[in-house]
N, C-alpha and C positions, 0 to 999 in steps of 0.2 A: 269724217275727220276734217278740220280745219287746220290752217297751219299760218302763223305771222315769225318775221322775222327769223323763218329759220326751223323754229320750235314748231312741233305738232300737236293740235292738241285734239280729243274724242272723248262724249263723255264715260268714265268712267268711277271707280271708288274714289272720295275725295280725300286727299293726306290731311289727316286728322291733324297733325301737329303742324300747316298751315296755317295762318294769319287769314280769319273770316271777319268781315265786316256786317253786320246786320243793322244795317240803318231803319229807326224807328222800331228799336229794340224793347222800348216799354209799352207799343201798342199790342193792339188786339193780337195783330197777323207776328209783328216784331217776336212780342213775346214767345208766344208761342214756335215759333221757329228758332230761337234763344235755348227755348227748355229742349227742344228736342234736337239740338246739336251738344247740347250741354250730354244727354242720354245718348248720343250717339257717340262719342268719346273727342268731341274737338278741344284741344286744348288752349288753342290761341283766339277765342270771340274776342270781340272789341264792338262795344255801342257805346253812345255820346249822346246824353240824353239833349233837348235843344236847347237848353241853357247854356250847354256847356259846347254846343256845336249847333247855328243855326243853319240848317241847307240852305237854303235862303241865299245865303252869303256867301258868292260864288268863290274868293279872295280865300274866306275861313276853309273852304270848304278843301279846293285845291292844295291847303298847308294841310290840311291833317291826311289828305291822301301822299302826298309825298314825305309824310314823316311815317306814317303808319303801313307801307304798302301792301297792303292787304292780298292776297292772293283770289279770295271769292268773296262776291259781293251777293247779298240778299237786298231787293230794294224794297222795304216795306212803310216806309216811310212816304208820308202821304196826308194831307191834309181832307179830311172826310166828313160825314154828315150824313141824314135824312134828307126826307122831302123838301122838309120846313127853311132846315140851313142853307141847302140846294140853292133853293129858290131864295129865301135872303140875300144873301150873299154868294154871286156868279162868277164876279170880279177876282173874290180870292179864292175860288177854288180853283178858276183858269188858271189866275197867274202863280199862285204861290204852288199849285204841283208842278205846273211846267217847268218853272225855276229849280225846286226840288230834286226832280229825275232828270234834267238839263245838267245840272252842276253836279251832282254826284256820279250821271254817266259821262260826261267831257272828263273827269276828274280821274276816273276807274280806267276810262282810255290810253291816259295821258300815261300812267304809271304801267299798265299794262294787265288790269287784273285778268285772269285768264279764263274765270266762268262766274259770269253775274245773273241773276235770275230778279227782274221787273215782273214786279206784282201789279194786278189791274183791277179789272171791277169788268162783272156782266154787263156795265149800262155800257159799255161801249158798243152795244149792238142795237140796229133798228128798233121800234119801240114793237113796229108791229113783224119781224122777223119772224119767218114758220119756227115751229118749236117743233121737236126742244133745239135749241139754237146750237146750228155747226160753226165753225170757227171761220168757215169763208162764206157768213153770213155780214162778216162787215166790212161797214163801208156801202150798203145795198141798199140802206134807205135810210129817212127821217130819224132820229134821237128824241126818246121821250122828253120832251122839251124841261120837263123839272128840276131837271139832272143833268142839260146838256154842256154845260160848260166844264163839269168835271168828266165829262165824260171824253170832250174831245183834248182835256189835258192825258188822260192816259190814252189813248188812240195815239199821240205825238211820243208817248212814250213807246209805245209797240213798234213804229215806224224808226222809231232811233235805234232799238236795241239791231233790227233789221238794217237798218243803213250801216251800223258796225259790223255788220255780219258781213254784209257785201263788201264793205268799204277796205275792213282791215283782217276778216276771215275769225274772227273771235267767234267762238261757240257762245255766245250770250242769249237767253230766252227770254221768254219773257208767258207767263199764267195768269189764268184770268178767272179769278174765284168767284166762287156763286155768293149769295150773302153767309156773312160769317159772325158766329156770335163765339163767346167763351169768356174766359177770365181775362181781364181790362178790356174790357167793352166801354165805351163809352155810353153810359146812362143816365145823360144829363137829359131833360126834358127839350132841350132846344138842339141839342145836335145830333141826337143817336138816331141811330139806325129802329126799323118796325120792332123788332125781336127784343132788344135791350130798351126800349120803349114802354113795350106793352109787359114785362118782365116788372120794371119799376113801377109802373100804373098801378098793376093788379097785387103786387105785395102790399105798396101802400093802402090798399084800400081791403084786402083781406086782414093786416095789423087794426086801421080805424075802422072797422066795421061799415064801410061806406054801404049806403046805399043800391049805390048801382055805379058802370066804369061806362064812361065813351069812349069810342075809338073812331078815327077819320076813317071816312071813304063808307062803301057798302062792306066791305069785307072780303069781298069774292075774288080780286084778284090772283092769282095764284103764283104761289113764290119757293124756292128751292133754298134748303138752310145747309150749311157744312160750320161743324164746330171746328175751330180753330186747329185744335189739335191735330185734325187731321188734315185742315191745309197744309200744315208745319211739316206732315210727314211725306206730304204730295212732294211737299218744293224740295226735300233732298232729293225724295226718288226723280225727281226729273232731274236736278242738277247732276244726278250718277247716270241716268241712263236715257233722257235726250237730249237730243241735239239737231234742232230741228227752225226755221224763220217761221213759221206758224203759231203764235200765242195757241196755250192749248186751257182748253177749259177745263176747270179743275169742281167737282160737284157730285152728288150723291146720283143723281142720276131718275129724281123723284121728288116729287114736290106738291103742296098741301097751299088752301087757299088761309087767307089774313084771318077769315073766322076761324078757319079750325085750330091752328097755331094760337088765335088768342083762347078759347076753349082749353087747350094742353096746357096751355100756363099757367091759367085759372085756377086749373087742378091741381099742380104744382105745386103750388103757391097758398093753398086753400080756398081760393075765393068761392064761394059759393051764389052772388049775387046776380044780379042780371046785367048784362050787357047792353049800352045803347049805341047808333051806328049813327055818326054824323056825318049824311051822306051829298052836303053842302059841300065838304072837304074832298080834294084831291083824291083819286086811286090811283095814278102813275101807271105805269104797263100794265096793262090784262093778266098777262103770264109771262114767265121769265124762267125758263127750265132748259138747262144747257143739256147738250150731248157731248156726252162725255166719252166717247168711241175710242177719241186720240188718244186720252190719258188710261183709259184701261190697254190698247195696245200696247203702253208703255210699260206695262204690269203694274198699275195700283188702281183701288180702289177703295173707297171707303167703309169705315170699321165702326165708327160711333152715329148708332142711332141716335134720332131726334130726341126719344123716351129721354134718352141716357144723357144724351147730351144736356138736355132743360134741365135736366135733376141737379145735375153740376153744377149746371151756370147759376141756376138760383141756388144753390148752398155756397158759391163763391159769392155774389153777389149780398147777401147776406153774411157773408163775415168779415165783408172789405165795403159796406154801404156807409159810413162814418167816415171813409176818408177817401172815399169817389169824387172827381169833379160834378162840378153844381152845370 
């Protein structure tokens, strides 16, 4: 139990008909954490797509937290990418999340929200970390260099939610999800992620009869997937029952290499052809497979298979491919 100004707080069931903010409400992680407070019975969400509210904009930002004063905050908002965009552009993935989760947790402060939950990313751990990677495995070595400049953006986020913890006693968290795919993925050929990637490759080329599909690296790296859906259901169950300065990793707890996940999709999807491995291209970490100890103590675990999950994501994918970003 924590306690500021008086008030105590612990996590516990969240009052449904509080004011929740879900920043980055039309993403992958947003989304999906949107539908499943919406099925949880919250009646007051509020998201602000970035037209209409840039995080960015520390000024906009501060005015809609003291007009709207939101009670729980979800940070899912977050500017993201693959290897390719990583490494493109390092500049904006440092600056523009730090400013992001900077200004919407100075902002949540200021007003006093009372339980905010910061979303992160696995890369914030060593590249070559013993697996499957504990949670006070960072900070312990090197960052896969391809990815390190968003990586040490959410690192500064985990340290912040932690300095409010100390600083002002706020039960604030902060989760750190293994790779996540589902409905609004991002499937553009220059910014998505492996999975939403190799998802759009392999449809387009089982529709045009292609030949044959490349894919970067050897293949063999091995990687952990969690469908959105079930992040969405992670991040309640912690923000009702922990409360803890430890980001805790949130993950299926099993994990499959780049060939075999492109092989699943193939099949998915119908592709029948051959696959070729462009092995001039990056492979990024070796392996990447969280332990998930902390978040099972907390009692959750996940419920959607890979099988299941692929089946979905390419029949969503396919009846929202016409009006996906490019």
């Amino acid at each position: 139990m924590t306690a500021i100004d008086g008030v105590s707080y612990s996590p516990a069931e969240l009052d449904r008909d509080s004011t929740f903010y879900v920043a980055g409400h039309r993403g992958l992680v947003g989304s999906a954490i949107w539908r499943r407070l919406q099925a949880g019975g919250f009646t007051k969400l509020i998201g602000k797509t970035s037209s209409e509210l840039d995080l960015k904009d520390r000024e906009g930002v501060f005015a809609f937290f003291r007009e709207s004063r939101p009670r729980y905050v979800a940070l899912a908002a977050a500017k993201v990418g693959g290897i390719l965009a990583n490494s493109m552009y390092p500049v904006d993935f440092l600056s523009d999340n730090i400013r992001i989760q900077t200004n919407v947790m100075d902002a949540a402060l200021e007003v006093g929200v009372e339980r905010l939950l910061f979303l992160g990313s696995s890369c914030i751990y060593p590249k070559f970390a013993e697996q499957p990677i504990r949670e006070d495995s960072l900070l312990t070595g090197h960052l896969e260099p391809t990815n390190d400049a968003y990586a040490i953006a959410k690192i500064a986020g985990i340290l912040h939610v932690q300095a409010v913890r100390r600083q002002y006693g706020l039960p604030w968290i902060s989760a750190m999800p293994t790779n996540l795919y589902g409905p609004n993925d991002n499937f553009s050929p220059q910014g998505s992620h492996v999975l939403p990637a190799l998802i759009r490759r392999y449809d387009e080329a089982a529709k045009e009869g292609a030949a044959t599909v490349t894919n970067w690296g050897t293949g063999s790296p091995r990687r952990e997937f969690l469908h959105s859906d079930d992040m969405a259901d992670a991040s309640l169950h912690l923000l009702e029952h922990y409360d803890g300065p430890s980001q805790v990793n949130v993950g299926t707890g099993s994990d499959v290499t780049i060939r075999e996940i492109a092989e699943t999709i193939a099949d998915v999807v119908g592709y029948s052809g051959p696959t070729q491995w462009d092995t001039s291209k990056p492979d990024g970490t070796p392996q990447k497979l969280l332990d998930v100890s902390l978040l099972a103590d907390a009692g959750w675990t996940s419920r959607i298979s890979l099988q299941d999950g692929l089946e979905r994501t390419v029949a969503w994918y396919r009846d929202n491919a016409s009006r996906l970003r490019e």
